[in-house]
C-alpha positions in Angstrom: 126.6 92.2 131.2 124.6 89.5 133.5 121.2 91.6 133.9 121.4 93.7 131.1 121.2 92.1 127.6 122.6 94.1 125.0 120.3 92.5 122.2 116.5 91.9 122.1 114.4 89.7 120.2 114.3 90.1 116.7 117.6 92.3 116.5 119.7 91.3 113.1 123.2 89.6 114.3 126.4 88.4 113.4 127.5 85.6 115.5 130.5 83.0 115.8 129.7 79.7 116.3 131.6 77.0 117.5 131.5 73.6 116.2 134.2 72.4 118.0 136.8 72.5 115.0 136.6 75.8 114.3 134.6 78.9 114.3 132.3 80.4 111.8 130.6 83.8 111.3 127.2 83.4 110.3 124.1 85.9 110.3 121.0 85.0 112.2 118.1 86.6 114.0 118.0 87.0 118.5 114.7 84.9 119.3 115.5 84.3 123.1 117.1 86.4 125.4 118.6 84.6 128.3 119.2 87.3 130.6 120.8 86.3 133.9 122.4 83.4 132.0 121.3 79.5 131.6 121.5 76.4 133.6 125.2 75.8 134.9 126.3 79.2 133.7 125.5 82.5 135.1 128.2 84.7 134.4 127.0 86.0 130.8 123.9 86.8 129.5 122.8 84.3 126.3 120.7 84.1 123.1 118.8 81.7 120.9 119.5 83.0 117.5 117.7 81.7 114.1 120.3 81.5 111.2 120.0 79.8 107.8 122.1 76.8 106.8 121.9 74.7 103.7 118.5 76.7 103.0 117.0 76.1 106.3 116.3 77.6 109.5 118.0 76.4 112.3 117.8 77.9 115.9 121.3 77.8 117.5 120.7 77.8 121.1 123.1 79.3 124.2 125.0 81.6 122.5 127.0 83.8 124.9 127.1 87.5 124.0 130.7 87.7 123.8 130.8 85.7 120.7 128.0 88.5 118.9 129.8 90.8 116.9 127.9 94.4 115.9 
């Protein structure tokens, strides 16, 4: 909900990301909470989340909460 993040920084998550073929579950780490939404969208609250891919640390940036799984 816009306002009221349901994650904070450092929580554990599961999240799907979208490459634009398909979706992929991955695990990852909330390093930025984007609480009344981001530039262009301010319906959802967002996150920056850290993941690991091929062995390194990538931050993958605007994730909408909806697309967090518990």
């Amino acid at each position: 909900m816009i306002g009221k993040p349901k994650y904070k920084i450092n929580d554990k998550v599961k999240f799907y990301f979208d490459n634009g073929v398909s979706k992929t579950l991955m695990n990852g780490e909330i390093r930025i909470v984007d609480a009344y939404g981001i530039f262009g969208n301010d319906e959802d609250v967002f996150y920056d989340i850290n993941a690991i891919e091929d062995g390194k640390k990538v931050l993958y940036k605007h994730i909408p909460e909806y697309e967090i799984v518990e």
